[in-house]
FIDO-27223 format. One record per residue: x, y, z of N, C-alpha, C in turn; residue in three letters; residue number from 1. Coordinates in pm, whole numbers, plus 50000, padded with zeros to 5 digits. Example, Ala and Ser with C-alpha at 12.3 -4.5 7.8 and 13.67 -1.06 7.14 Angstrom:
# FIDO-27223
> 51319;49431;50780;51230;49550;50780;51320;49670;50780;ALA;1;
> 51285;49775;50708;51367;49894;50714;51290;50003;50787;SER;2;
//
This chain:
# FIDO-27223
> 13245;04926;40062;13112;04942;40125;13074;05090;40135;UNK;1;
> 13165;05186;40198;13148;05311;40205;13294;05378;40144;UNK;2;
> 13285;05481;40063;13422;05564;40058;13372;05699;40078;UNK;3;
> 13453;05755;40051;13493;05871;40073;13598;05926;39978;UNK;4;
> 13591;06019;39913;13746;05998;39814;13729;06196;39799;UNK;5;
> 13843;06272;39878;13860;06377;39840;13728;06436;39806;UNK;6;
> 13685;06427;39978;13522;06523;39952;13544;06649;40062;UNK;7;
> 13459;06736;39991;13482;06876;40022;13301;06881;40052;UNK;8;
> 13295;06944;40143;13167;06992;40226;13152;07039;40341;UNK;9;
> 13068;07153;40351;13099;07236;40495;13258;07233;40546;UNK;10;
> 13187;07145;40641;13325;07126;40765;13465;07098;40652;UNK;11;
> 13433;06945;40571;13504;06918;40508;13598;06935;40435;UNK;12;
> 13736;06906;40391;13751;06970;40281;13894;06841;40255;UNK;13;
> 13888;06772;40186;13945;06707;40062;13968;06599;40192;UNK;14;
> 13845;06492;40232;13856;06438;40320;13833;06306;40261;UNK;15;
> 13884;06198;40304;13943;06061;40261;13895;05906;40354;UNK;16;
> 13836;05862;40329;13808;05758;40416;13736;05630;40335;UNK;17;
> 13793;05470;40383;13687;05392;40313;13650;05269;40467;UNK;18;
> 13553;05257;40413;13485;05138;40546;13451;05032;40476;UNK;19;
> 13525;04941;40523;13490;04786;40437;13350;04726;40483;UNK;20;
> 13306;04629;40495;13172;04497;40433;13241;04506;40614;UNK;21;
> 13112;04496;40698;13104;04398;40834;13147;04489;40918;UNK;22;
> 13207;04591;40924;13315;04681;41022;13137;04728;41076;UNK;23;
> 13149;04756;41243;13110;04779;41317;13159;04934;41337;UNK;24;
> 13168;05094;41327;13222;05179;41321;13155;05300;41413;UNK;25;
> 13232;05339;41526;13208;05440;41623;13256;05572;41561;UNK;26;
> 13146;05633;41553;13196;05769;41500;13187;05914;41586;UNK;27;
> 13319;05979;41640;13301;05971;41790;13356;06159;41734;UNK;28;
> 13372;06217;41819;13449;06365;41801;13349;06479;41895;UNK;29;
> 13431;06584;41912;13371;06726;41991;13246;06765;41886;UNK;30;
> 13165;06792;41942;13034;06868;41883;13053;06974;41726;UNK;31;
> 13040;06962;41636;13052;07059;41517;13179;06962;41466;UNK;32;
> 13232;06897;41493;13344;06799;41419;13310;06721;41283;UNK;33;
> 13148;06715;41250;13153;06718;41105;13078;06515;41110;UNK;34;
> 13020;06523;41229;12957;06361;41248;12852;06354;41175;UNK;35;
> 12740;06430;41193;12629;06427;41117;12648;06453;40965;UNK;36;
> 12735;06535;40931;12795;06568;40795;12817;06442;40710;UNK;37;
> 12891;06364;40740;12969;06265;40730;12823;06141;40691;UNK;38;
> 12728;06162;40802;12614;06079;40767;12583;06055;40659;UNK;39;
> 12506;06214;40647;12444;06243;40535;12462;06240;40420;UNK;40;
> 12617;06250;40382;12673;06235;40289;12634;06097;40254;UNK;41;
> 12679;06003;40360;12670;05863;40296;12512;05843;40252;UNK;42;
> 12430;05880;40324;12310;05842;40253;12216;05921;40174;UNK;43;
> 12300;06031;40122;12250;06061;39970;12149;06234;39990;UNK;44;
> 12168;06251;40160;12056;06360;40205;12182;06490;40154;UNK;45;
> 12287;06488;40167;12407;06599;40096;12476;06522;39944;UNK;46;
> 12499;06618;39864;12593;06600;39780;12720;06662;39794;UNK;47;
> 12868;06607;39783;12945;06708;39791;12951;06802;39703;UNK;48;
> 13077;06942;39770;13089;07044;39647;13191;06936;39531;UNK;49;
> 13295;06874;39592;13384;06836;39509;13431;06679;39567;UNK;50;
> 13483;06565;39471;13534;06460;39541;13403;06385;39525;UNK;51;
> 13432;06239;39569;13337;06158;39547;13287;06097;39676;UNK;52;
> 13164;06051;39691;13105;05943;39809;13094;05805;39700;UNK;53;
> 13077;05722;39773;13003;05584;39710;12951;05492;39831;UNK;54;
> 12847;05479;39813;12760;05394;39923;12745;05283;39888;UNK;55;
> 12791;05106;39904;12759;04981;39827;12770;05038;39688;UNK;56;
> 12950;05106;39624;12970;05109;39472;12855;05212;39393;UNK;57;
> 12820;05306;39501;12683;05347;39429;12717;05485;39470;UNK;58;
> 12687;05579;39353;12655;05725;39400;12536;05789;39482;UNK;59;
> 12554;05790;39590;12409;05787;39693;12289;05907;39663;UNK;60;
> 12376;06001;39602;12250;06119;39549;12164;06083;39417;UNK;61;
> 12261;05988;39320;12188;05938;39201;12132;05834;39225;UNK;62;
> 12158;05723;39279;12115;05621;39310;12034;05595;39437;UNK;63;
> 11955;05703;39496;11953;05683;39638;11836;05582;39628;UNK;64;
> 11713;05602;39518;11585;05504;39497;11671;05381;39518;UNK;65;
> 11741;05364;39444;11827;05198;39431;11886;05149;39555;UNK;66;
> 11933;05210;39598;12020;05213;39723;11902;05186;39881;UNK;67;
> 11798;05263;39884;11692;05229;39962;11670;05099;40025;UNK;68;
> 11669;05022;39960;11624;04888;40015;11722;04866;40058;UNK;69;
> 11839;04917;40043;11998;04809;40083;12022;04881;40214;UNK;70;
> 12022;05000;40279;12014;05068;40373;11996;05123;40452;UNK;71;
> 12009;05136;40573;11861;05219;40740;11965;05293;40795;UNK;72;
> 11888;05388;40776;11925;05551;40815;11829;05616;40888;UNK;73;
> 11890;05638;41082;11836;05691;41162;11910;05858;41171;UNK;74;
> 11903;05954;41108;11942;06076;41147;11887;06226;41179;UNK;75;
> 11937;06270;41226;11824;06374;41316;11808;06494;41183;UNK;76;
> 11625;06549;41197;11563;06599;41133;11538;06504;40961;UNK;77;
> 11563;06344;41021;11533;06312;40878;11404;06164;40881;UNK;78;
> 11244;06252;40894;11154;06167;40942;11159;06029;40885;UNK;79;
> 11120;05928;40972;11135;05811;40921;10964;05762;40938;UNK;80;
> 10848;05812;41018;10783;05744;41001;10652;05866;41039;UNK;81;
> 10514;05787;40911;10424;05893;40919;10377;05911;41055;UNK;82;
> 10352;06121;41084;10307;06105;41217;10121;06026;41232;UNK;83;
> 10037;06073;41186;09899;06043;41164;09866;05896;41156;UNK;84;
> 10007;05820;41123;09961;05665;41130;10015;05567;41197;UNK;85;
> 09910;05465;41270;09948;05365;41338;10120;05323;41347;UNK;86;
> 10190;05275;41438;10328;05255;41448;10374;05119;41358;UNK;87;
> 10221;05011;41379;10234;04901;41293;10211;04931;41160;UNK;88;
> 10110;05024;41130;10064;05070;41029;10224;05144;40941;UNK;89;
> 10248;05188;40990;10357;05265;40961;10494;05142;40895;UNK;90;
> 10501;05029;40978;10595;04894;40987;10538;04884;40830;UNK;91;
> 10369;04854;40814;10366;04759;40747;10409;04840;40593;UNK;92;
> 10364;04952;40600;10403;04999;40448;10541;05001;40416;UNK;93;
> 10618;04983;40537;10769;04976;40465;10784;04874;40446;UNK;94;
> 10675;04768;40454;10681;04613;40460;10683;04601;40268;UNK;95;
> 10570;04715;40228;10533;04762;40088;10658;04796;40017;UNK;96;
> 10724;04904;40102;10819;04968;40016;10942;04853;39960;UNK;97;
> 10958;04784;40105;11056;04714;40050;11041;04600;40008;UNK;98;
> 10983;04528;39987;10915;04419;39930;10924;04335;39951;UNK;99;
> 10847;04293;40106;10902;04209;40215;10762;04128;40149;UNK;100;
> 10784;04007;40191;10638;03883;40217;10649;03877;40308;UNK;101;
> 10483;03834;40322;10450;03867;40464;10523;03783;40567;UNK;102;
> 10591;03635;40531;10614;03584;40625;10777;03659;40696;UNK;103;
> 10826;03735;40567;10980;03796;40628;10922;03907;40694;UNK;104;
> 10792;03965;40678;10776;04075;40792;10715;04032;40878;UNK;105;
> 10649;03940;40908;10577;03905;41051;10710;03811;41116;UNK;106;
> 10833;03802;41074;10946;03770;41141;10991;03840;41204;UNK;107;
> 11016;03954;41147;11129;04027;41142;11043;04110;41266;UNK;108;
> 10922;04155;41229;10866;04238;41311;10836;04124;41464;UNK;109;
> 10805;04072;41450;10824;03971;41602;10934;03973;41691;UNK;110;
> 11075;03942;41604;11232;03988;41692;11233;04129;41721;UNK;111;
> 11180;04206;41636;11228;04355;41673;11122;04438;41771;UNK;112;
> 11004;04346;41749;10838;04410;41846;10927;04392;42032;UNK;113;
> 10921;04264;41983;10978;04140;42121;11107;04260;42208;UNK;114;
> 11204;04286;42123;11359;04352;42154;11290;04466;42261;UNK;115;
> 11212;04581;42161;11214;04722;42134;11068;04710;42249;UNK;116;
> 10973;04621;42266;10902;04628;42322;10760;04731;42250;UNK;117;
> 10757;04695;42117;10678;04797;42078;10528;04728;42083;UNK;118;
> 10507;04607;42087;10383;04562;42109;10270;04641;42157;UNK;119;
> 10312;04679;42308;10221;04793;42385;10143;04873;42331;UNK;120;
> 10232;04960;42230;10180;05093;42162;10163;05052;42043;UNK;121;
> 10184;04961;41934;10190;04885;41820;10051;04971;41759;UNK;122;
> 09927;05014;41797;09820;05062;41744;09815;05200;41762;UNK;123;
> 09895;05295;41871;09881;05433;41853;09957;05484;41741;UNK;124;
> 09905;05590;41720;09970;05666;41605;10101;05767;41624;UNK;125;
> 10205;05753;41565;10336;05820;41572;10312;05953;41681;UNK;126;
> 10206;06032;41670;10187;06146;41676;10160;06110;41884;UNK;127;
> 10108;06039;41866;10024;05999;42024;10083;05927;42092;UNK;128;
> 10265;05919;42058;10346;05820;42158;10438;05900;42197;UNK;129;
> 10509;05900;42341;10622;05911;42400;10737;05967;42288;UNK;130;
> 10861;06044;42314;10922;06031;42230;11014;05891;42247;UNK;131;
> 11058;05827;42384;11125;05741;42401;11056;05586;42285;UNK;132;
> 10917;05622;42297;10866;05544;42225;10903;05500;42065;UNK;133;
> 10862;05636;42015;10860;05658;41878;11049;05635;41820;UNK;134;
> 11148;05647;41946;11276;05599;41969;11261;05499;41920;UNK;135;
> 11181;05350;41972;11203;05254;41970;11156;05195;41780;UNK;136;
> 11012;05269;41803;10949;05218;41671;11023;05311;41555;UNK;137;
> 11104;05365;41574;11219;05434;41478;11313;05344;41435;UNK;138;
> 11375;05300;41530;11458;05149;41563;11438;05064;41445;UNK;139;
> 11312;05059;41518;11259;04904;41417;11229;04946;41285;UNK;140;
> 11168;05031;41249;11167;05096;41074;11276;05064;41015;UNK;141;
> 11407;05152;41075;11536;05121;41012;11564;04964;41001;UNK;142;
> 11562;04924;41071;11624;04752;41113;11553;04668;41023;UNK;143;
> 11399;04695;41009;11308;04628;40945;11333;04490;40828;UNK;144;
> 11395;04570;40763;11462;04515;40602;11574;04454;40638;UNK;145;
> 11627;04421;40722;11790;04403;40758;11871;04467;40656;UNK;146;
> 11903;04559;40685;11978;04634;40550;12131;04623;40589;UNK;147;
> 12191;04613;40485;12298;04598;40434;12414;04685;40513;UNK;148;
> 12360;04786;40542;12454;04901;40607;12380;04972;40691;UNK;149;
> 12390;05050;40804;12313;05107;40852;12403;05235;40936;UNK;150;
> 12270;05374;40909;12354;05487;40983;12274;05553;41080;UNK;151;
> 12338;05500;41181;12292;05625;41306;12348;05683;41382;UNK;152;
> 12255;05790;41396;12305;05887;41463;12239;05985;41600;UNK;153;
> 12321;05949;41675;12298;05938;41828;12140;05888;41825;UNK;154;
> 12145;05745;41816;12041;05646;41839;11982;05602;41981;UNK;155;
> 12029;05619;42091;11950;05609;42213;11900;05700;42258;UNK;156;
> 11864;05852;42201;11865;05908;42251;11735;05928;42292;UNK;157;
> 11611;05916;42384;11538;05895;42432;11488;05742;42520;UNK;158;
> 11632;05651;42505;11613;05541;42571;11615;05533;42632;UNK;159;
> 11551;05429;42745;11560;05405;42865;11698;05251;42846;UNK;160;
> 11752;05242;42991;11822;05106;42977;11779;05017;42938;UNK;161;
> 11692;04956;42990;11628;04804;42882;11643;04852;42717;UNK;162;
> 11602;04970;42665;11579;04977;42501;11686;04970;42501;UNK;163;
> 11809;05031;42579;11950;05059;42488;12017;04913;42527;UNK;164;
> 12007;04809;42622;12014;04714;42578;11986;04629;42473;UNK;165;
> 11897;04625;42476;11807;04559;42342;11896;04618;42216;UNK;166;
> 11905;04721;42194;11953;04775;42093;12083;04724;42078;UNK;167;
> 12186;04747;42161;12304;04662;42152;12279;04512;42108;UNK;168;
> 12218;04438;42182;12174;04334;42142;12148;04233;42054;UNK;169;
> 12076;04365;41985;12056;04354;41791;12145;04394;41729;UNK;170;
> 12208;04535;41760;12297;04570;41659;12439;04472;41587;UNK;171;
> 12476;04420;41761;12548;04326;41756;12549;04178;41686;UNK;172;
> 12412;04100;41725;12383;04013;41588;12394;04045;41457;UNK;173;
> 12335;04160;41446;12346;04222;41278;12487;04245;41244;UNK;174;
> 12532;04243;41280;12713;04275;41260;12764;04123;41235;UNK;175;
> 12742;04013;41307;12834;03898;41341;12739;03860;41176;UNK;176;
> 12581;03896;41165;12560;03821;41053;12592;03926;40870;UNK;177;
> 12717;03996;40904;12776;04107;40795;12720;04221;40786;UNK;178;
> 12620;04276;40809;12561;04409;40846;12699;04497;40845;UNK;179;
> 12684;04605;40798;12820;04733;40824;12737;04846;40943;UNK;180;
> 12776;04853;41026;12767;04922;41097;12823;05117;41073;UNK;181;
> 12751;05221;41094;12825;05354;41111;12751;05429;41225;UNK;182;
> 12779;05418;41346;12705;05437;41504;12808;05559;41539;UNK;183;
> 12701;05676;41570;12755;05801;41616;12634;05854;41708;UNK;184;
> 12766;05868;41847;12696;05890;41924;12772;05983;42068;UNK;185;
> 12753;06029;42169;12803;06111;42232;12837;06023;42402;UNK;186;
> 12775;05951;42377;12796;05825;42502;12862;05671;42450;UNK;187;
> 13041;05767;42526;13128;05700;42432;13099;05518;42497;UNK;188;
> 13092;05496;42629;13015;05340;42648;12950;05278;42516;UNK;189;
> 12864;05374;42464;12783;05266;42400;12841;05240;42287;UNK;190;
> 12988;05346;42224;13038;05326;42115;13125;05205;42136;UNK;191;
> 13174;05227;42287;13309;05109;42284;13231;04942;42301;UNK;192;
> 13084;04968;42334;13055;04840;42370;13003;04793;42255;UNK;193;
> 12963;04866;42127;12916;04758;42032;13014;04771;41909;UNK;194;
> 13113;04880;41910;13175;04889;41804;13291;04844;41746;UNK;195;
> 13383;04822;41668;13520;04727;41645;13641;04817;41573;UNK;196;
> 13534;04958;41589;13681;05020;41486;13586;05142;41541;UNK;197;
> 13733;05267;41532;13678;05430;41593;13690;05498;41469;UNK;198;
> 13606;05616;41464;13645;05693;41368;13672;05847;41450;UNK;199;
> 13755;05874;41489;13788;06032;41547;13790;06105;41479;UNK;200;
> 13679;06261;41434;13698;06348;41386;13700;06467;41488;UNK;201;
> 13798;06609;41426;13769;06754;41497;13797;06813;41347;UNK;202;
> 13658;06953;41364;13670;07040;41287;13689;06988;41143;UNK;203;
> 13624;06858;41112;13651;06817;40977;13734;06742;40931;UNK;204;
> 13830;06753;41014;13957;06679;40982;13942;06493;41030;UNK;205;
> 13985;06406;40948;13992;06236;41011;14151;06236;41103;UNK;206;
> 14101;06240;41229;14226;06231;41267;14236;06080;41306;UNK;207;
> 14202;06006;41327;14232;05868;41356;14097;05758;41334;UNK;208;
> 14134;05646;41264;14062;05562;41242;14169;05418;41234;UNK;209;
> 14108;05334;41343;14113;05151;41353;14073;05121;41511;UNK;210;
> 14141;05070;41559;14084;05017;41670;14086;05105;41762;UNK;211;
> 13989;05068;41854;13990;05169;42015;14103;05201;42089;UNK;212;
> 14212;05041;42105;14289;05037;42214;14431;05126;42119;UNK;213;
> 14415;05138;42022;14532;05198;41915;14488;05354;41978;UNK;214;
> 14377;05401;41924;14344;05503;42007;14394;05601;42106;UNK;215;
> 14371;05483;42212;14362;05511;42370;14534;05517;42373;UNK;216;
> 14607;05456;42323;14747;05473;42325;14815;05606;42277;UNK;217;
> 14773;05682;42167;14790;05752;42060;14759;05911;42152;UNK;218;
> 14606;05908;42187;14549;06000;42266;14482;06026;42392;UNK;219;
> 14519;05942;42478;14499;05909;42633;14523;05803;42646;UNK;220;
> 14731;05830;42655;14791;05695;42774;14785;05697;42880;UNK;221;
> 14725;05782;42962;14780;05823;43098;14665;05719;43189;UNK;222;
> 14716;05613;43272;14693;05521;43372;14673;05582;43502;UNK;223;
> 14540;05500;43632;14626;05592;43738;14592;05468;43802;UNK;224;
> 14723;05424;43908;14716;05306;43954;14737;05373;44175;UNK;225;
> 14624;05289;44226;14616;05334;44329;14631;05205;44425;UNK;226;
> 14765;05185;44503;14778;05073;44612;14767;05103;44756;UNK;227;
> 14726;05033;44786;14732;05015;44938;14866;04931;44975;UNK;228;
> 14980;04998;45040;15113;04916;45102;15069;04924;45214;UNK;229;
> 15155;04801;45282;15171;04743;45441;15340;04745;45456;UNK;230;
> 15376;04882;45424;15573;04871;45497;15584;05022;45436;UNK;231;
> 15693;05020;45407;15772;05154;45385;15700;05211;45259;UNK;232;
> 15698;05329;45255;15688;05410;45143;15815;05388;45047;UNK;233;
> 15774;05327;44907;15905;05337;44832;15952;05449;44737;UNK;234;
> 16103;05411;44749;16158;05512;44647;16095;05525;44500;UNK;235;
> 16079;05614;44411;16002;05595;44333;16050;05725;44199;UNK;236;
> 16175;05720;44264;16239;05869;44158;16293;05796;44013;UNK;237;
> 16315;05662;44009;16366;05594;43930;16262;05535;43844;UNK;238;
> 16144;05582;43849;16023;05505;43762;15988;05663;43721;UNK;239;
> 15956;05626;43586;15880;05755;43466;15774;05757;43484;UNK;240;
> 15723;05842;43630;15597;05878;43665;15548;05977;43618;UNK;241;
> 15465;06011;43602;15409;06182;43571;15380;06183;43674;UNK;242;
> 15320;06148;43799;15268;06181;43892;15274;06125;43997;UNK;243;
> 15223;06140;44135;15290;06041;44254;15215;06112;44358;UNK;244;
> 15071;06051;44438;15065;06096;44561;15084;06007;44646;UNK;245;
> 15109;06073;44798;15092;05985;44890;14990;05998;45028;UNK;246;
> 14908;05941;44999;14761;05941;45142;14760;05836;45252;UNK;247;
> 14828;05833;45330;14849;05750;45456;14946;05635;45397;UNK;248;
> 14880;05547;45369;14886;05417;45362;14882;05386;45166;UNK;249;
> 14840;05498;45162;14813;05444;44989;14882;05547;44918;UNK;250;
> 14898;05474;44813;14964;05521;44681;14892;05587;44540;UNK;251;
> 14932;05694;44499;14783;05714;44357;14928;05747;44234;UNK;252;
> 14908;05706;44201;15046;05683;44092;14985;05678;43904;UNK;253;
> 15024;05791;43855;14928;05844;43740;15052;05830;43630;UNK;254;
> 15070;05742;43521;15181;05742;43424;15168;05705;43314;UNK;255;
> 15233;05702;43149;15181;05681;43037;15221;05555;43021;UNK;256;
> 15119;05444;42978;15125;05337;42940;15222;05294;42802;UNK;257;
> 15224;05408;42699;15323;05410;42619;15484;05380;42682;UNK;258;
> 15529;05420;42806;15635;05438;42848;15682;05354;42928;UNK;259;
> 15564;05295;43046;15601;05212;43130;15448;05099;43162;UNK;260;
> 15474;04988;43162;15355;04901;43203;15299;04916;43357;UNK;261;
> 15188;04857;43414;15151;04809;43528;15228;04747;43620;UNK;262;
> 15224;04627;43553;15361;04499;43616;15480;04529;43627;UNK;263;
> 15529;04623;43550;15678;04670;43570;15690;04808;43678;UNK;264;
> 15593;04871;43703;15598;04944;43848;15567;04861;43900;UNK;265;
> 15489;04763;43910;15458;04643;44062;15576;04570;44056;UNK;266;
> 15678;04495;43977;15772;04479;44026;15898;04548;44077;UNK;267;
> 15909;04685;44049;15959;04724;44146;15939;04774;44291;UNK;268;
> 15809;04832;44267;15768;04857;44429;15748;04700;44526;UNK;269;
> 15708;04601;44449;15708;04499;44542;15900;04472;44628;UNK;270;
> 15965;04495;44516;16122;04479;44593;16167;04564;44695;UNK;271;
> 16036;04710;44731;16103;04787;44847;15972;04778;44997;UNK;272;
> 15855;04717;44916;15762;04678;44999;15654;04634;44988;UNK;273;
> 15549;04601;45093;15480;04507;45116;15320;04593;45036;UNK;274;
> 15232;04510;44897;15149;04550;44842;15001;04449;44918;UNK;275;
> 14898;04581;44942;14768;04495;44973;14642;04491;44872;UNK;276;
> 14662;04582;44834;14522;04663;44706;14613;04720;44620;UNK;277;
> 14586;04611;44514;14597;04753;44359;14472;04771;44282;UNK;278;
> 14423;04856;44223;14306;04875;44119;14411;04970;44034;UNK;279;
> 14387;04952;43907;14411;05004;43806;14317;05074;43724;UNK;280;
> 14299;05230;43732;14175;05282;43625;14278;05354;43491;UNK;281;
> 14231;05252;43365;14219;05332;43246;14166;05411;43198;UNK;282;
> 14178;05481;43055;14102;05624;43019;14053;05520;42913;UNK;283;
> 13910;05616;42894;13818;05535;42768;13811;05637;42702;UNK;284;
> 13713;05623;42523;13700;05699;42513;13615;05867;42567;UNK;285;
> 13578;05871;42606;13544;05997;42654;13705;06086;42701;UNK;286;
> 13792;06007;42771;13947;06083;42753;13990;06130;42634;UNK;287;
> 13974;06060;42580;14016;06111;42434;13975;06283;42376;UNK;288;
> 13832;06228;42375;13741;06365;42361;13788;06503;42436;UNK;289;
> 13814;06443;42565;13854;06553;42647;13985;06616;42598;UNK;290;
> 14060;06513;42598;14194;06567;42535;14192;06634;42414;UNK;291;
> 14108;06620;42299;14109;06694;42198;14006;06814;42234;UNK;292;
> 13962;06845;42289;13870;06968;42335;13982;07065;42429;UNK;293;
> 14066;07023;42476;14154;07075;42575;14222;07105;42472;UNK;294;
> 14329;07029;42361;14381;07093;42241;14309;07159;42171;UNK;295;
> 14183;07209;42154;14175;07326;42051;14159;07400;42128;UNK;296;
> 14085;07415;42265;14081;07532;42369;14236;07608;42386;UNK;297;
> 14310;07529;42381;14483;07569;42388;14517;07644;42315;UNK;298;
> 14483;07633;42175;14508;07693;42043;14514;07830;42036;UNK;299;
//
């Protein structure tokens, strides 16, 4: 669906990656890590110096006319819709470009009007709407065609909650019905809630790609589990804590999940005393991030 094969650009340099048919993909990393790079490449706006891309088996700089209809690409500084004309007006010529009948665009545009809420403004012109607006009717341009693959990049960014619902919403149908997903964005929530696979970059480099919870193991194990006991303070020199406070009555107990589980500190503290409250907080991604920003600051 997407490769990557020993491409060299900017950030890049002899960088390797392939994304199969259906993958849902969070593309996550510290600022200048080479996200937007990575876009563009796939959809044909960069060529590399060296090494190959292929977008759907296709060279995206030669083939990008061809490739058009199969693909929606939201990325910053890359206009998607005329300013001077109507927002529907604007819908309908991509209705032209891509060679929709009318009944697949007065569909399509109904689920996505309905989602995105663009009805309202449906007659002002690009130029004379909100930017949160022109957010939405951006949305729907890309989505329009149901394309085959789709790339964005930091896509809510003028949303309000209802749009970025909605947006999940859809994105998520489009996925269950094979859509490839490539979602980059800086609000790691919205990556973990619609996406099925991470892509971690710094400074160019792929440092990790498959699932989230592989991730979160790899580069923020650290748990912090906080109880409320009713008896003795227990011994606790015999458990591989990193950490250990004690505030009256409660416990804040911070340790790597790689090393030791939940249940296996609760069964031992239950054998020296009496438990009332546990909550358990994990690290998401945004830990991650932190942790690799803290490693190059180290450097």
């Amino acid at each position: 669906m997407l490769s990557f094969e020993h491409v060299r650009k900017f950030i890049f340099s002899d960088f390797s990656l392939h994304i199969p048919r259906g993958a849902a993909v969070g593309l996550i990393g510290p600022s200048g890590a080479g996200k937007t790079t990575l876009l563009r490449l796939a959809c044909g706006m960069l060529a590399p110096e060296t090494g190959e891309v292929y977008t759907l088996q296709k060279n995206p700089v030669e083939k990008r006319s061809v490739l058009r209809p199969r693909i929606g690409c939201l990325l910053e500084r890359m206009p998607v819709l005329e300013e001077s004309v109507s927002v529907l007006d604007n819908l309908k010529n991509l209705q032209i470009v891509h060679r929709m009948s009318d009944k697949e665009f007065e569909a399509e545009y109904s689920v996505l009007a309905d989602a995105f809420g663009i009805r309202e403004f449906e007659h002002s012109t690009v130029q004379g709407i909100s930017f949160g607006q022109r957010r939405r009717a951006e949305l729907a341009a890309v989505l329009l065609h149901q394309p085959e693959l789709l790339l964005l990049d930091e896509p809510t960014n003028g949303l309000d909650e209802n749009a970025k619902q909605a947006l999940q919403k859809v994105l998520k149908e489009r996925v269950q019905q094979g859509m490839t997903l490539v979602f980059s964005s800086h609000n790691m929530k919205e990556v973990s809630d619609i996406c099925n696979r991470i892509i971690l970059l710094e400074q160019g480099k792929l440092l990790y790609y498959g699932e989230e919870s592989t991730l979160l193991r790899k580069y923020a194990p650290m748990d912090s589990m906080r109880l409320k006991i009713a008896g003795n303070i227990p011994d606790m020199e015999d458990l591989p804590l990193e950490k250990y406070v004690v505030e009256g009555d409660e416990l804040v107990l911070t340790y790597n999940s790689n090393h030791i589980t939940a249940s296996e500190i609760l069964e031992e503290l239950l054998k020296q005393t009496s438990v009332r409250e546990v909550s358990i907080q994990k690290p998401d991604l945004a830990d991650v991030i932190f942790e690799i920003k803290g490693g190059r600051n180290n450097k």
